[in-house]
Phi, psi and omega in degrees: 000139194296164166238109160264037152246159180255113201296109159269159154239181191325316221279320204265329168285352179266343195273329176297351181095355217291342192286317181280344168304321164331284189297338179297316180316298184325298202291344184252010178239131194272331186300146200260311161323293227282327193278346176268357192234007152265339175288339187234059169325053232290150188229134213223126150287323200250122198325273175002277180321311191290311177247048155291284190305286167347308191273346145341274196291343170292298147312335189269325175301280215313321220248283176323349209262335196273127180318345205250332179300143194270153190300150152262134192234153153273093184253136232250094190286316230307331202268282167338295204281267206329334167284324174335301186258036163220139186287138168103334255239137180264125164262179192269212167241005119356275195295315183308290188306342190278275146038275188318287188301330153288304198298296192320295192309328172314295180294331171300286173342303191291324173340295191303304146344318173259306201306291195319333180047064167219127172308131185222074192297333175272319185301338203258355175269348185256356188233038180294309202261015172253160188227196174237147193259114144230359142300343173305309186281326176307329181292309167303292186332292160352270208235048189221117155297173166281006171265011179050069153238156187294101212296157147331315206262041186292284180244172173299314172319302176277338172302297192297356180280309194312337161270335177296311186282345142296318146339266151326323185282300174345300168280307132038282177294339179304285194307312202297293197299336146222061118298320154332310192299306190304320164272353172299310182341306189315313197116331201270029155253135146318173141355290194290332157090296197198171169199194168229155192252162132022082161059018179237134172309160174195129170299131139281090182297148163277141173304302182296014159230024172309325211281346177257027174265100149331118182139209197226131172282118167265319164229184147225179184268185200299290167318293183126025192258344165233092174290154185237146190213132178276124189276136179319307195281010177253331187334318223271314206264333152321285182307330195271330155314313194281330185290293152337290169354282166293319163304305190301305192301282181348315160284325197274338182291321166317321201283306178338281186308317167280301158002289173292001167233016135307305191302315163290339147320312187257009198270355161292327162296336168279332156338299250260326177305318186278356187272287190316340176261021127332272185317313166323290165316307196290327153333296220265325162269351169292287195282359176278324170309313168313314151007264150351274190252018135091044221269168169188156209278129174266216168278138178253096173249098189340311185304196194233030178273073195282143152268030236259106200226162235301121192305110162266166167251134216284323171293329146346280176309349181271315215291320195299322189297338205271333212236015191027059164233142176311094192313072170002122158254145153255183201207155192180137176219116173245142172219211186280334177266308182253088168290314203246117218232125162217145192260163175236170157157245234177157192268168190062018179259009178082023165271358166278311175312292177327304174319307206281311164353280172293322180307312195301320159335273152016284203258012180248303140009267197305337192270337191084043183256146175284186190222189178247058220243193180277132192318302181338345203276145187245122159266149194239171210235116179251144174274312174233134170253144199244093167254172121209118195242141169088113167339298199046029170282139196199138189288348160308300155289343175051056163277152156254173144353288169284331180296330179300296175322308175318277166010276161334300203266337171270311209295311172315298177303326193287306204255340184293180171202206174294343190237029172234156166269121190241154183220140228200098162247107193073065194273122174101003185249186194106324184243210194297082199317334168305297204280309160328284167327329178295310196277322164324302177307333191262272176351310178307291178329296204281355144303339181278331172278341199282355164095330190317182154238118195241153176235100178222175171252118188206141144291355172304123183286332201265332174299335178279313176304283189305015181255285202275016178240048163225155192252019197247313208236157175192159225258131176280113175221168171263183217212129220200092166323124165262353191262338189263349164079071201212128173304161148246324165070040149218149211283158175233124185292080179167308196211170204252159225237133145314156180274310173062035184286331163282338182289319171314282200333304187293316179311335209271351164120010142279156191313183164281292174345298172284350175285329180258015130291320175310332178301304184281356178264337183265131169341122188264034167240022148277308179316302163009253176323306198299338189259357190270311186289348172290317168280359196269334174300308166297337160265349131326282175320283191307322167314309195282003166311282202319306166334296184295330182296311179301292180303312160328303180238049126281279202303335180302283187330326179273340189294294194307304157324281182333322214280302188307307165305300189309340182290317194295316171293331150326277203301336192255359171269357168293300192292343156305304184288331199279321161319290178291313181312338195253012164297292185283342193292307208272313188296308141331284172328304197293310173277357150292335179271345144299313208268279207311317189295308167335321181262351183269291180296331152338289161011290195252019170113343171313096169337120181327299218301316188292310166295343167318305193285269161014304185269341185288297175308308174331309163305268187308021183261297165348281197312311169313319192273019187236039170264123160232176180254196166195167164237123225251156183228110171239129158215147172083020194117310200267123197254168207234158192190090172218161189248152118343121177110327188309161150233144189224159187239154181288126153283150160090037184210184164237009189265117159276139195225182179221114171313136172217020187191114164242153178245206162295313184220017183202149182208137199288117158284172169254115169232129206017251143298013170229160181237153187215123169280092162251192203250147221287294193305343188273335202248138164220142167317146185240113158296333176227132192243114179298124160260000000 
């Protein structure tokens, strides 16, 4: 059997960082299931799956939007069903209520589900086998208050103890308040006058008249200054009290004990409740990460035409929120041809991070996580991911640095292929900088044969020339103030990045003397390359100033437009307006001068009757021309009036769409990437559109 999962192991989730995504998923999940099947994480190959779990979290975000989703609480069946699936067995009235209280929420959910009239096609494929229960709340409701207390009338039986022991206590109480009376008369009570032993009334007596109370001393207090004493004329009704008692529990175990075995009756159906409120819970840590890094589903594209545009990295982005600092976003494009991508740059400049980036990206994609990236963005589906990031040197294994990387670089070379992701950090470093470079380079070759899609980082001058006389691979940098001598740490896609080690050097206050001897000692077509990639950056940099400089007054230049169009569109709703005023100005005129011509023959001798009639077709001549038609969409009574074009808004939502389809009683919106059928009664013209 094929395994459509993708193996990570400890080693791989720490260096992607993907371990703290993990702990977050923990910490936002209430279920002891759900923290063991988030720690064992399935990272899924298959396309199906992968945007199953997406099209989930999409729908249940969509859905939470809504005024009517019901509060979600986690309640934990496993213990229920397993008494469940034992004969004889009491749940407890807890457990009943736990029962109760998921089914009840179940039926909310599913409500909502049908009320809304939207295909929520994965939600309604993970709640397939749930149904909605009422007999379970009806059953309760019975013989339950809405304080979840046990009515009298549950069975016949406990109504009749509960009056017999309302009774009794009723005299209890009789006998007890006067005895009370008497001995206070007396002298012989504390303060406190009276208390309870285990449910029983009892006097408090000063110790030094105990001996003259009829009845049974059940304690004293701590001092020994008060005895509590159950009075003789209560004893006898007291015992008989304790009986009732035990008969009322007996009965409430009965009622209990049919409850459970009504239920077990019912227990496939409280599983498939509890698997959905599982689910549900798994949901529920899913869309607060999302939250969390503002992640959102991007494209899932089989080819191998990546796209990624701007990525943040989610821990990055949590830790910067915290500290209100901005995030870098990045942008990275792989396809079949420029497969293999290598950065360059200055160390602390942020190529580890970027690297790590996309892998964690990744590895949450698969997993079925939103990400933190621009919706546009296109992810391809890998059967295996590779890294080596990080020394990992140890004494244990008694690796060294570079042996480890070999190590690393064979297990990449043996096992990737065409449908794996390779991630590379400080490639070729660790040794002999000559013999290193070399054998790096004859690495390189044979990665470029393995078909992957690799991502690595290096200072090596001969991997960026191969990088960039191969038509498979292409060269990468970070971005690098050279006059504040400052990272920018963002990746730039086309061409490869300086080191900017001597510029460092000088800045951090070695002399000139020792930089230029460093000069005459280094080849001078390493001086070169470094001053050719230096100039090619600084004129990078500068483009994207001018660029950003360009844009800047475009968006002025579009402000001003806008501005402009809005004066013009003023000016033609004046003029619109002054039209019709000078429309109605004229309509007016035109029927004073009929009602006036009216009054000139009236005048001249017209009979009343005639002008009357006259004046009446004057009107219904009006009243007709101020008939139009429209076109109307009705149901239930109620009528609906949309175009193709509208943007409407969902009710009882925040979501807004633009109708592209209309039917009878229904019209397809568009909301962002997704298109949704809802029904005419669900929809309102949306008048102002955010931009």
């Amino acid at each position: 059997m094929i395994n459509k999962n993708l193996k990570i192991d400890h080693k791989l989730k720490n260096e992607l960082e993907f371990n703290k995504i993990i702990k977050i998923l923990n910490e936002n999940c209430k279920s002891e299931f759900n923290k063991i099947r988030i720690n064992n994480i399935e990272v899924y190959k298959d396309e199906k799956k992968i945007n199953y779990h997406l099209n989930c979290l999409d729908e249940f975000k969509f859905i939470k939007s809504f005024h009517e989703y019901p509060r979600f609480k986690y309640i934990d069946l496993s213990d229920c069903i397993k008494l469940l699936k034992i004969s004889n067995s009491i749940l407890s009235k807890d457990q009943i209520f736990n029962i109760y209280d998921a089914v009840n929420w179940s039926n909310s959910f599913l409500y909502v589900l049908k009320k809304l009239n939207f295909d929520f096609q994965n939600l309604n494929i993970l709640a397939k086998d749930v149904f909605i229960n009422k007999n379970i709340i009806k059953s309760i409701n019975n013989i339950f208050t809405s304080k979840r207390i046990l009515k009298d009338k549950a069975s016949e039986n406990l109504f009749k103890l509960r009056k017999s022991i309302q009774k009794l206590r009723k005299k209890i109480t009789i006998i007890f308040n006067s005895q009370k009376k008497i001995y206070k008369q007396k002298g012989f009570l504390s303060d406190i006058e009276e208390s309870f032993y285990e449910g029983i009334m009892v006097l408090a007596i000063s110790s030094e008249y105990k001996r003259k109370i009829k009845g049974i001393n059940r304690r004293q207090s701590k001092s020994g200054s008060i005895s509590f004493i159950e009075p003789s004329g209560c004893i006898e009704y007291n015992r008989d009290l304790a009986i009732l008692l035990d008969e009322e529990n007996k009965e409430i175990k009965k009622i209990y004990s049919k409850i459970t075995n009504d239920f077990s009756n019912q227990i496939y159906d409280i599983i498939n409740v509890s698997f959905l409120i599982e689910e549900i819970d798994f949901l529920t840590a899913k869309n607060k990460l999302s939250e969390l890094i503002n992640g959102v589903k991007p494209i899932i594209n089989l080819s191998k035409n990546v796209k990624i545009l701007d990525a943040l990295h989610p821990i990055l982005a949590i830790e910067n929120n915290k500290k209100k600092i901005e995030t870098v976003s990045q942008k990275i494009k792989i396809n079949d041809k420029e497969r293999l991508i290598v950065i360059s740059g200055p160390n602390a400049g942020g190529k580890s991070v970027t690297l790590k980036t996309f892998g964690i990206l990744q590895l949450m994609i698969q997993s079925g996580l939103f990400v933190p990236v621009n919706c546009k963005s296109k992810f391809t589906i890998y059967d295996s991911i590779y890294t080596d990031i990080g020394d990992n040197q140890s004494i244990e294994n008694e690796l060294s640095t570079y042996s480890y990387k070999l190590k690393k670089m064979n297990q990449i070379l043996n096992k990737a292929n065409s449908n794996s992701f390779v991630l590379i950090d400080e490639f070729g470093s660790g040794s002999d900088p000559i013999l290193g470079g070399e054998l790096a380079s004859i690495f390189f070759q044979e990665l470029i044969k393995l078909k992957s899609q690799i991502i690595l980082t290096t200072h090596y001058g001969k991997i960026k020339v191969m990088a960039d006389n191969n038509v498979n691979s292409i060269n990468a940098s970070m971005q690098f103030d050279e006059n504040k001598l400052k990272p920018l740490y963002k990746l730039n896609l086309g061409h490869p990045g300086s080191s900017f080690t001597l510029e460092v050097a000088k800045n951090v206050g070695i002399p000139e003397h020792i930089i230029k001897k460093v000069k005459k000692s280094i080849n001078n077509k390493v001086i070169k390359l470094e001053d050719t990639i230096k100039n090619y950056h600084f004129k990078a940099l500068e483009f994207e100033k001018r660029k950003k400089l360009l844009d800047n007054s475009e968006s002025k230049l579009l402000k001003k437009n806008n501005l402009l169009d809005d004066k013009i569109k003023l000016i033609n709703e004046k003029i619109n307006h002054q039209k019709k005023n000078n429309e109605l100005d004229n309509k007016y005129r035109q029927l004073g001068e009929k009602v006036s011509k009216l009054i000139t023959i009236y005048k001249n001798g017209e009979s009343i009757k005639k002008i009357n009639i006259e004046f009446k077709k004057l009107i219904e001549k009006e009243l007709n021309k101020k008939k139009s038609k429209r076109t109307i969409f009705k149901k239930n009574d109620k009528k609906y009036s949309f175009k193709i074009g509208d943007n409407v808004k969902i009710k009882n939502s925040n979501q807004v769409g633009k109708i592209i389809e209309i039917d009878k009683q229904s019209a397809k919106l568009q909301i962002g990437y997704a298109n949704l059928k809802v029904d005419f009664s669900n929809l309102k013209i949306q008048t102002k559109i955010k931009k």
